[in-house]
C-alpha positions in Angstrom: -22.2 69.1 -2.9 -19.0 71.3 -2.9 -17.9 74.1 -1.0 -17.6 78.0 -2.0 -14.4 78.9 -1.0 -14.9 82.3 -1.5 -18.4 82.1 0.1 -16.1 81.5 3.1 -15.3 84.9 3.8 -11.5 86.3 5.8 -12.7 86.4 9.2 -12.3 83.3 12.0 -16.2 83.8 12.8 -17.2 84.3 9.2 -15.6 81.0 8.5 -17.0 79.0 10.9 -20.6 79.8 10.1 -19.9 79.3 6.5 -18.1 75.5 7.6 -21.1 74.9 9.8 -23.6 76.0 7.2 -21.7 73.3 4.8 -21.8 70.8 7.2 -25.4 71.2 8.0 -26.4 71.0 4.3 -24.4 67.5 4.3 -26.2 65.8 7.1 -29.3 67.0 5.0 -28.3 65.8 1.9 -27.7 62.5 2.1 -28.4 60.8 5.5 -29.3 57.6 5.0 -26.3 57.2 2.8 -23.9 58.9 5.1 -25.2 56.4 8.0 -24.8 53.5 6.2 -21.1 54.3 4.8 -20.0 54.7 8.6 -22.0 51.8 9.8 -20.0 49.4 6.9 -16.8 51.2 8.3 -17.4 50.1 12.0 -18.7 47.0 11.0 -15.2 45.4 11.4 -14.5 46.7 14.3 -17.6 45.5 15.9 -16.5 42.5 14.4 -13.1 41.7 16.0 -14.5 43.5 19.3 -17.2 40.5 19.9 -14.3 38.4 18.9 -11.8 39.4 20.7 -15.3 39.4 23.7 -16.1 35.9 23.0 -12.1 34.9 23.1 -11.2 36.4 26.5 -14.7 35.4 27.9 -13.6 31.7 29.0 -10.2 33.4 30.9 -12.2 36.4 33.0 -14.7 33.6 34.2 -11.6 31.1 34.6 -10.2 34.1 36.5 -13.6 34.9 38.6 -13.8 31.3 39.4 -10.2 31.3 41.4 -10.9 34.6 42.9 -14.0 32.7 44.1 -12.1 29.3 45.4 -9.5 31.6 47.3 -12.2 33.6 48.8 -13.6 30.4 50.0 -10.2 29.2 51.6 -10.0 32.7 53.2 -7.4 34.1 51.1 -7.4 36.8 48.1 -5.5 36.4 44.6 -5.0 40.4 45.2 -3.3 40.3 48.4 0.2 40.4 48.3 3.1 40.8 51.1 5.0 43.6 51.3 8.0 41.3 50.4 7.6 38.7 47.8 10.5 38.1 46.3 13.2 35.6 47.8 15.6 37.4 48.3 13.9 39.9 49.8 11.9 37.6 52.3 15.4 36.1 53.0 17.5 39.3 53.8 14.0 40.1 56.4 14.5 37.0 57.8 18.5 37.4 58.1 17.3 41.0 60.0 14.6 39.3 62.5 17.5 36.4 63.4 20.4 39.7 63.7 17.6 41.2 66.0 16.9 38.5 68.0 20.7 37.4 68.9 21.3 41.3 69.7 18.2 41.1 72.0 19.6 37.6 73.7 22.8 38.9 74.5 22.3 42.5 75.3 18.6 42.4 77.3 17.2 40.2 80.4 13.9 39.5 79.0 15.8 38.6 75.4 18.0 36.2 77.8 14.9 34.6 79.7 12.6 34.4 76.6 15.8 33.2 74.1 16.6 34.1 70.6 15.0 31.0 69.0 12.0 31.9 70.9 12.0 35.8 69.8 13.1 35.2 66.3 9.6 32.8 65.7 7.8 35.4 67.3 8.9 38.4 65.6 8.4 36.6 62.4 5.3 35.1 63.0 4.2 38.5 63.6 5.4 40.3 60.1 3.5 37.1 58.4 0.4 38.2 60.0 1.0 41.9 59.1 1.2 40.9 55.7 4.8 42.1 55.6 6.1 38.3 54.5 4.3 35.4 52.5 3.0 32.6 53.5 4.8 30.5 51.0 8.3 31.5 49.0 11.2 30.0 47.9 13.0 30.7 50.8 11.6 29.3 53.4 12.3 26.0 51.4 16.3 26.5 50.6 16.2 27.3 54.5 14.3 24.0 55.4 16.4 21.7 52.4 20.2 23.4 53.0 20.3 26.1 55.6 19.0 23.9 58.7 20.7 21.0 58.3 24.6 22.7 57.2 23.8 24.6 60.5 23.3 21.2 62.5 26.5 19.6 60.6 28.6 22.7 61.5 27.6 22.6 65.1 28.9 18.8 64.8 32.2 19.7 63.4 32.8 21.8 66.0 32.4 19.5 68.9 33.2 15.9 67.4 35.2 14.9 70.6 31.7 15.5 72.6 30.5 13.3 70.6 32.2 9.8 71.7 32.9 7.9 74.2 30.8 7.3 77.4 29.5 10.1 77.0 27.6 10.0 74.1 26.6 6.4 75.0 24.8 8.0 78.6 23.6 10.7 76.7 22.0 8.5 73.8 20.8 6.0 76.2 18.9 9.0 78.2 17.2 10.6 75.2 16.2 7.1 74.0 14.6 6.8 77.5 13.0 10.2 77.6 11.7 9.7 73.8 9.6 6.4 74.7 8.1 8.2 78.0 7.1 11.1 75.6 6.0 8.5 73.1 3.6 7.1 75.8 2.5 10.9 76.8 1.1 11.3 73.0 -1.2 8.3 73.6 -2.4 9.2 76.8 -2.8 13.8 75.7 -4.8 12.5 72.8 -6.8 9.9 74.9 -7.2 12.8 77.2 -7.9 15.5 74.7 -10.2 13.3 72.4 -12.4 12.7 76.1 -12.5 16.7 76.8 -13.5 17.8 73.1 -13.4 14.6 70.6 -17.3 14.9 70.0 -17.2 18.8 68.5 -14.4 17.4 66.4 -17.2 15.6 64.4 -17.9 12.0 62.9 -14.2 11.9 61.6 -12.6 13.2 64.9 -11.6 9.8 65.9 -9.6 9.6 62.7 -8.3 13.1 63.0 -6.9 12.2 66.5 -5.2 9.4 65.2 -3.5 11.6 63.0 -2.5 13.8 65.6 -0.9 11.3 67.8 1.5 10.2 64.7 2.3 13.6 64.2 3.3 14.0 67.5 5.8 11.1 67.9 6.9 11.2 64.6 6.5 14.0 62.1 4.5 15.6 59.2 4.7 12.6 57.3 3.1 10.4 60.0 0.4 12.6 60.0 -0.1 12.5 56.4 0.0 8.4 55.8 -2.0 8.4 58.8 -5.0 10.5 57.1 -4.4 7.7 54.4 -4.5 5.2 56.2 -7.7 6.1 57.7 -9.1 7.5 54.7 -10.3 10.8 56.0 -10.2 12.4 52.5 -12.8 10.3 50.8 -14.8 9.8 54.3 -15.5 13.6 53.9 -13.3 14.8 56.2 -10.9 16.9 54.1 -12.3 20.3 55.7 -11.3 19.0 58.9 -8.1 17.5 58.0 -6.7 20.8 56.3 -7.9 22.6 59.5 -6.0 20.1 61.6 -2.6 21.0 59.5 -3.1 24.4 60.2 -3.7 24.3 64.1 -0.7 22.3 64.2 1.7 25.0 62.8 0.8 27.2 64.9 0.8 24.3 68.2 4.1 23.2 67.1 6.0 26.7 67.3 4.3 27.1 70.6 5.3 23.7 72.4 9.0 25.0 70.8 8.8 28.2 72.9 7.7 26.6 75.8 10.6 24.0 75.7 13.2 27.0 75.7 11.6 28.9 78.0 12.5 25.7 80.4 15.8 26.5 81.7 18.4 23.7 82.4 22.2 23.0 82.0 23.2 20.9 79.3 25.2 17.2 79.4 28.6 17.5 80.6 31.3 17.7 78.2 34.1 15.9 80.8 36.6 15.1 77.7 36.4 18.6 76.9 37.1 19.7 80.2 39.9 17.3 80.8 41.7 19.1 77.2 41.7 21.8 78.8 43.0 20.8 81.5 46.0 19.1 80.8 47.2 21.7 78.6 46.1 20.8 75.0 45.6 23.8 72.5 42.1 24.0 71.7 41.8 26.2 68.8 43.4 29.2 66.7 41.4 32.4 66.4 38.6 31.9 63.7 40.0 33.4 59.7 38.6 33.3 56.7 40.2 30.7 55.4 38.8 28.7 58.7 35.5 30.0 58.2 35.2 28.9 54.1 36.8 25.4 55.2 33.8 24.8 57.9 31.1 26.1 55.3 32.5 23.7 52.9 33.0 20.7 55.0 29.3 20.8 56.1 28.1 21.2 52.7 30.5 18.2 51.7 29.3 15.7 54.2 25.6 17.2 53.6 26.4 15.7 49.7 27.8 12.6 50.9 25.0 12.0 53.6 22.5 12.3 50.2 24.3 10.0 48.2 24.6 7.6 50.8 21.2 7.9 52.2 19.6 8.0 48.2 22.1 4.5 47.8 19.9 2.8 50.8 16.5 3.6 49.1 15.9 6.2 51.8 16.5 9.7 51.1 14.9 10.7 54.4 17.5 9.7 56.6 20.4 12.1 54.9 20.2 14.3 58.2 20.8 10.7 60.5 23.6 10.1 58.2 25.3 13.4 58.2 25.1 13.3 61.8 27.3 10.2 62.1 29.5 11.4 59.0 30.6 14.8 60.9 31.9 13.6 63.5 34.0 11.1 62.7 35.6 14.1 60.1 35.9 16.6 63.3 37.7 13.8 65.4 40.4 13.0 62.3 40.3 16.7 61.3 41.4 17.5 65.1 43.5 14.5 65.4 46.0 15.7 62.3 46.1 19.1 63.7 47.8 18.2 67.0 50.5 17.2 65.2 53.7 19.4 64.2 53.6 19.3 60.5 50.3 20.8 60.3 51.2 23.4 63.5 54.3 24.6 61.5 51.7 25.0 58.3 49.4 27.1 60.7 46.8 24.5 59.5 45.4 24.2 62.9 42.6 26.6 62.7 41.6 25.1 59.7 41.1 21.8 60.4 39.8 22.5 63.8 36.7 24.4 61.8 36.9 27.4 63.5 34.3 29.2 63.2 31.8 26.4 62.8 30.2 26.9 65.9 29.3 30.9 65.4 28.1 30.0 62.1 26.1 27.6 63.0 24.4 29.6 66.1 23.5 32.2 63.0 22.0 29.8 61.0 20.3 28.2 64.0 18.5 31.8 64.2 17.7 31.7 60.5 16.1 28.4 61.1 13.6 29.5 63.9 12.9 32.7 62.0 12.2 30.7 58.8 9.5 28.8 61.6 7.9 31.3 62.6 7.4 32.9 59.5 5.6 30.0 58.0 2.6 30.5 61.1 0.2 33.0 59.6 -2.3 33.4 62.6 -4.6 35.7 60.8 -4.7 32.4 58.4 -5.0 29.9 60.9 -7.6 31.8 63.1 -9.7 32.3 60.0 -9.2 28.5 59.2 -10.3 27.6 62.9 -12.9 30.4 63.9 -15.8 28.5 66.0 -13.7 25.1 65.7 -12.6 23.0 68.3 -9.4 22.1 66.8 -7.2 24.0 68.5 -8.4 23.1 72.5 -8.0 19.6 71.6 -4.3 20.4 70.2 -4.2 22.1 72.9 -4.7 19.6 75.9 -2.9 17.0 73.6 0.2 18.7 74.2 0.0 20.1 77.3 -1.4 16.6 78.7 2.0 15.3 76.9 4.3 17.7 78.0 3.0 17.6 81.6 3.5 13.4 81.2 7.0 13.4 80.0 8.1 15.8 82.8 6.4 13.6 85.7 7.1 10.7 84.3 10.4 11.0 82.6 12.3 13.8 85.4 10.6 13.5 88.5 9.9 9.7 88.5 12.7 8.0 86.1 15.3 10.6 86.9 16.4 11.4 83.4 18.3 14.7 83.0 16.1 17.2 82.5 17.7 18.5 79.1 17.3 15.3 77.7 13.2 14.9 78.6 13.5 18.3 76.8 15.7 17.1 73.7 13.0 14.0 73.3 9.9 16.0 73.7 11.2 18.1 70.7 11.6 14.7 69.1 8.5 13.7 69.9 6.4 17.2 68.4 8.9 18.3 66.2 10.8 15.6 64.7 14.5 15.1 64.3 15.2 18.3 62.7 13.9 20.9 65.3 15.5 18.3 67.9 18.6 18.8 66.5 18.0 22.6 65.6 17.6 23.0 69.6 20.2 21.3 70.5 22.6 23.3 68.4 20.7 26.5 69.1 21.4 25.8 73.4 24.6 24.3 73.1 23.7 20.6 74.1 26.9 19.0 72.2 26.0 15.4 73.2 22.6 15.2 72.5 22.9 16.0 68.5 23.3 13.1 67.7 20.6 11.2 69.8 18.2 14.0 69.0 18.3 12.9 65.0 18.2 9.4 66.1 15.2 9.5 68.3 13.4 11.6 66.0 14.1 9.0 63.2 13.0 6.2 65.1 9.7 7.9 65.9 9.1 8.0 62.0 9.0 4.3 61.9 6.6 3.5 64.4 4.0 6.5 64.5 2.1 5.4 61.3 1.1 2.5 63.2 0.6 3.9 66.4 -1.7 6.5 65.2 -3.8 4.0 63.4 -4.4 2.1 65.9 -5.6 5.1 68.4 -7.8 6.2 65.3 -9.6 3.0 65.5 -10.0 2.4 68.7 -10.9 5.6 69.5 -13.6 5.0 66.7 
């Protein structure tokens, strides 16, 4: 059928009834053929479209399935923090440490509370507003490299504290204190497993075993513990994982309580006595003083690996940086009393100057990185209608209360160095040692790292043992 063009006529409205007439007289003419020509056309598009269905039909239930699992753990694959990326979480967790060392300094209540103690607040509280992740990147560079070159710095710059009688007393108090704390462990979870041990469950026996290795050694207690036990097969995975979260959030509170215990620190009498009779102590802090202490630490950091990866026991690379930086601070020191290196202006240098701010700063970072990692929106989810966190509760407070008594008041051991082993104790040898450095304690470093190591041998065992009999 063809069109009369002239049928069509000049105007706009003459030529659109004449098109619509045409068009009418098509749909009439032929429509069975007209449908079937476009149905063969779309044919291969409806084709690839039940393809392309059936292809991406596997990934959107895949996908469904995890939004399903995370709903279940009490998370959403949509939620995101405001800051995700690591640099970004870093430079918010630079600002919360800044913050909290300008509150310390310049406040009374940022005095009495403490920097370490505001900075795992403040960032705790942005990880519950969303505002930082609960996981990233650099919360680990912070744990692996940031922590310890902070606790090697604050070694360089006080080697001479770290010998002599003085270190022995101060090691051989710690020591002390760590066993009495040990024993306060058994006897919080013995108490705490009485109070509330039956809402825990069938495996709460096994769970309180775990607990107590946690709390004399570390993490990794805990975990060969559950092994040991065999809570996971047993069924008691649900409880285990609710366990680890209640004891995030336990361990940065028995932290805040430590700090906000005040108490001078071991006596530094060699230092004093330098002073006294007239020895320079150190040049003003330079840049070139500054980049020599940052690479120091991360030298004996690398040294400490090797050493510790040559033994068969990577673990211990924090024990043996802590006995590698001092001996470098006591020869660094020793070569720049003499004249050569004072007419070089070499003194500042190889004193580290500048160590000790540096490591105060990364100290800050540290506790930050802490409190960022305790989501409480997370954990109370994790916990709602549980009696997990009472019974971490009473552990630790039963513990706390133990070691005081029993190490201070009864034993006479210096206060600082009940505190320095309970961190041991809860904490392990890297928040002992992060304390330490963070309050100045010069002596007890090194005994902090050493306790805290010990307690890593012997808490598997302990913690079995209280699982079964408490079974």
């Amino acid at each position: 059928m063809t069109l009369d063009i002239a049928a069509i006529g000049s105007t706009p409205m003459a030529r659109c009834d004449a098109l619509g007439a045409h068009a009418r007289a098509l749909d009439g003419h032929a429509p069975f053929a007209r449908g079937e020509a476009v149905d063969a056309r779309r044919a291969p598009m409806r084709a690839s479209a039940s393809a392309a269905t059936a292809a991406t039909a596997p990934r959107a239930t895949a996908r469904r399935a995890r939004i399903a699992n995370a709903k279940a753990r009490g998370t959403t694959t949509t939620t995101r923090a405001c800051v995700n990326s690591p640099e970004g979480v870093l430079a918010a967790l630079v600002c919360v440490g800044t913050c909290a060392g300008v509150l310390e300094k310049r406040t009374r209540v940022g005095a009495r509370v403490s920097g370490p103690v505001l900075a795992m607040a403040s960032a705790s509280a942005l990880a519950s507003a969303n505002a930082l992740p609960g996981a990233s990147a650099a919360y680990e560079a912070v744990w692996t490299t940031v922590m310890p070159s902070g606790v090697v710095l604050a070694l360089l710059a006080s080697g001479k504290a770290l010998v002599g009688k003085g270190w022995t007393g101060a090691g051989e108090d710690v020591a002390k204190a760590f066993v009495v704390g040990a024993c306060g462990t058994v006897v919080g979870t013995a108490a705490a497993f009485a109070a509330c041990g039956r809402a825990l469950g069938t495996h709460g026996a096994k769970i309180a075993g775990c607990l107590c290795a946690s709390y004399i050694g570390g993490s990794l207690n805990f975990a060969a513990t559950a092994q040991a036990l065999d809570v996971v097969n047993a069924g008691g995975k649900a409880l285990l994982t609710g366990a680890m979260a209640a004891d995030n959030l336990a361990m940065c509170a028995y932290l805040a309580a430590l700090f906000a215990i005040k108490t001078s620190g071991p006596s530094e009498e060699e230092r004093s006595r330098e002073v006294e009779s007239g020895e320079r102590v150190l040049s003003g802090v330079t840049a070139a003083s500054a980049c020599a202490s940052l690479a120091m630490a991360l030298i004996v950091l690398e040294l400490s690996r090797l050493v510790a990866a040559g033994f068969g026991a990577p673990s211990l690379s924090l024990g043996v940086a802590c006995v590698l930086a001092p001996i470098v601070s006591i020869s660094a020191s020793t070569i720049a009393r003499t004249s050569k290196s004072e007419s070089r202006n070499l003194s500042s240098i190889l004193a580290f100057s500048g160590s000790q701010p540096m490591s105060e700063a990364l100290m800050l970072l540290f506790f930050a990185t802490l409190g960022a990692m305790v989501d409480l929106r997370t954990i109370f989810a994790t916990l709602s209608g549980g009696a997990m966190l009472p019974f971490i509760a009473i552990l630790l407070t039963t513990q706390l209360v133990f070691t005081l008594l029993v190490g201070h008041k009864l034993l006479k051991i210096p206060l600082w160095a009940v505190l320095v082993a309970a961190n041991a104790n809860v904490g392990g040898p890297a928040t002992a040692a992060a304390m330490a450095a963070a309050r100045g304690w010069r002596q007890a470093f090194a005994p902090a790292v050493a306790t805290g190591i010990f307690g890593y041998s012997i808490a598997t065992l302990i913690g079995v043992a209280i699982g079964i009999f408490l079974a």
